[in-house]
Every structure is written in C-alpha cells, then in structure tokens.
N, C-alpha and C positions, 0 to 999 in steps of 0.2 A: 278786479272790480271791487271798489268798496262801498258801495253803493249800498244802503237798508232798503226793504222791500216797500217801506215807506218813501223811501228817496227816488226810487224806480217810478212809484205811481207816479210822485208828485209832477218828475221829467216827464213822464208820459203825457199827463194831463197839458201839462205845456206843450208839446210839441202837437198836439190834436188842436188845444185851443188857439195858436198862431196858426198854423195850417189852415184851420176853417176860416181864422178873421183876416187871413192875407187877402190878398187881389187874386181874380181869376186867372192872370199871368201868371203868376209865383206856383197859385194849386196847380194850372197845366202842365208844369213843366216837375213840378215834387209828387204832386198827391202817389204816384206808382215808382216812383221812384226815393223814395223815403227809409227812414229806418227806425224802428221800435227803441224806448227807451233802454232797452236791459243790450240791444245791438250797438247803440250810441254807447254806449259805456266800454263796453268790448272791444271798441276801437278805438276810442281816445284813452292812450293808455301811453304810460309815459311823457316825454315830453312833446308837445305839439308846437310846431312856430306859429304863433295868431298873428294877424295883422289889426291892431287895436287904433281905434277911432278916437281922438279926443276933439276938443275944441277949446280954441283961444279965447284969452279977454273980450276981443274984437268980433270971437264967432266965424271965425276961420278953421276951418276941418284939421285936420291933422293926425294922418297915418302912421306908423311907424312897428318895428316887429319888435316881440316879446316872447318870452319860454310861457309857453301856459302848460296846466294842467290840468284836467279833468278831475275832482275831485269830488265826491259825497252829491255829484249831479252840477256841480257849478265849476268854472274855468278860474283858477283861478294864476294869477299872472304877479311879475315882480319886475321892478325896476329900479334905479340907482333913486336914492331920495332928490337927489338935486337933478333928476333929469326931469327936460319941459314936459312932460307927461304929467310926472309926478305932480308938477304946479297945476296943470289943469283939471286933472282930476282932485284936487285938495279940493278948486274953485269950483268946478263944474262935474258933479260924477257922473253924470250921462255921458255912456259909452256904450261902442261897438265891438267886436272883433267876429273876424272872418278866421278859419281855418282851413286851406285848401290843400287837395291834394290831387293834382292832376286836374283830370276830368271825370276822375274816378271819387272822391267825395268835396262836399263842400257843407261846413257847418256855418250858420249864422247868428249871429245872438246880438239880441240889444238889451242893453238894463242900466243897473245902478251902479259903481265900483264902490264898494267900501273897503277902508285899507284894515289889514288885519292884525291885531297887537298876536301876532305869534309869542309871544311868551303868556297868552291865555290860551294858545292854542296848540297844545304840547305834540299831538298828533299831527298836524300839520307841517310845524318845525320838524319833528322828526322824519316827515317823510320829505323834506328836503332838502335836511341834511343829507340823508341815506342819497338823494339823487346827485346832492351836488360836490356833496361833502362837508363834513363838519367844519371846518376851519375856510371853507370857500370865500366867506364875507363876511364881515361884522353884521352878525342877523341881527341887532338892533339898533344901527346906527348907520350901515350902508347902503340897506335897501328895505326896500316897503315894499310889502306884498298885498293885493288886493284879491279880493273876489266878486266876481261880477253877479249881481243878484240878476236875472234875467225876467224878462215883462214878455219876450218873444224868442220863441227859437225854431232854426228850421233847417234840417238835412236833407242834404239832396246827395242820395249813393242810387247810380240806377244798377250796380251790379253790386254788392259784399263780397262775392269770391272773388274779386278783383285786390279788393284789400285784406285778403290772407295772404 
C-alpha cells in the first residue's frame, strides 16, 4: 500500500459519495457488498488488466485493455503514444475503466485521464521501472502514462476471502 492517510480518506470519501449518488439498482446490488478504502488498496496491488473507455471524434465508444496500477488511490495506466487511445484521450479525457475479476470483484471508475510527464514524477517512473524494467521502453518517447482523476468510483466484492 502506498497510500497517505490523507490519500485513504480522500478514496473513502469517494467511494461513500458515488455510492450514495448512484441509482438505486447499482446501491442494491453494492451497498453490502462493498469494500473500505484502505481494502481497495490491498487489493489492487500490482498489475491490474482494466478495460479502459475512450471515445472517438465521431463519439463512438471504444474499449480496449491496459496494464493499470493502483497508485497513491488513482489507476493509473500506459499506452504506446501513437496508439488510437492515446489520440483520443489527447482530444477527449473523459474516461472509463472497469477492472474485473471473476464474479468475485469488480472496480468501476469514471474521471478525467491526464497524461503524466514522468520525468517530474521520479517515484512513479521508478516504480515502473522496478515493475517493468528499466530498459523495457523508451519512458519518454514510447509511451505515455496517464492517471485517471476519478468524479466516481464503485466496488462490488461480496466476499474479500475470496480474493486472498
């Protein structure tokens, strides 16, 4: 967990105030089956596969998977610079991504992607170097990494000992 006790509330406070402004379908089926911010963190650890949402010129949807990572309470994710992602997120930063696992968790989140000059963010770089390796990619010329600022997020784990 790298998470500051500051960074815990903050996740918490979001995942209580999407929860309460969702639909009464979404609380049905989450409100008991949820998970605490400092739990969400304990389990997005390492690399997660998300399924990340952008959209076209035209406003056409488009899915596709990415390595994310839980970091400091935000996902944040990396892709080639010339992939169509990448173009639509330049144009458009409103995004999604889903991360599932079975039927045993499902994380939701929508926000903003902003892309991250990793050579201002020496901690970040390092920790994916250390995951991917140092010489993996040209960290500033092959891929762009974003972080999803989140406006909503929402876990659905009806068991945790399912995912120890």
């Amino acid at each position: 967990m790298r998470e500051t006790p500051d960074q815990l509330a903050e996740l918490q406070r979001l995942l209580e105030t999407s929860l309460a402004g969702s639909t009464a379908h979404l609380r049905s089926i989450v409100t008991e089956r949820t998970l605490t911010a400092e739990q969400v963190t304990g389990v997005l650890t390492g690399m997660c596969t998300l399924s990340l949402a952008t959209v076209t010129a035209r406003g056409e949807p488009r899915i596709s998977a990415v390595d994310g990572h839980f970091l400091h309470g935000r996902w944040i994710f990396g892709t080639a610079r010339t992939a169509a992602k990448a173009h639509h997120l330049a144009a458009r930063p409103a995004a999604s991504v889903s991360h599932l696992r079975g039927e045993d968790l499902g994380v939701f989140v929508h926000g903003r992607a902003e892309a991250i000059d990793l050579t201002a963010e020496p901690e970040v770089l390092d920790y994916l170097k250390e995951f991917y390796g140092a010489d993996a990619f040209d960290w500033t010329t092959e891929v762009v990494y974003y972080r999803l600022h989140p406006h909503f997020m929402t876990v659905y784990c009806p068991d945790l000992l399912k995912l120890s």
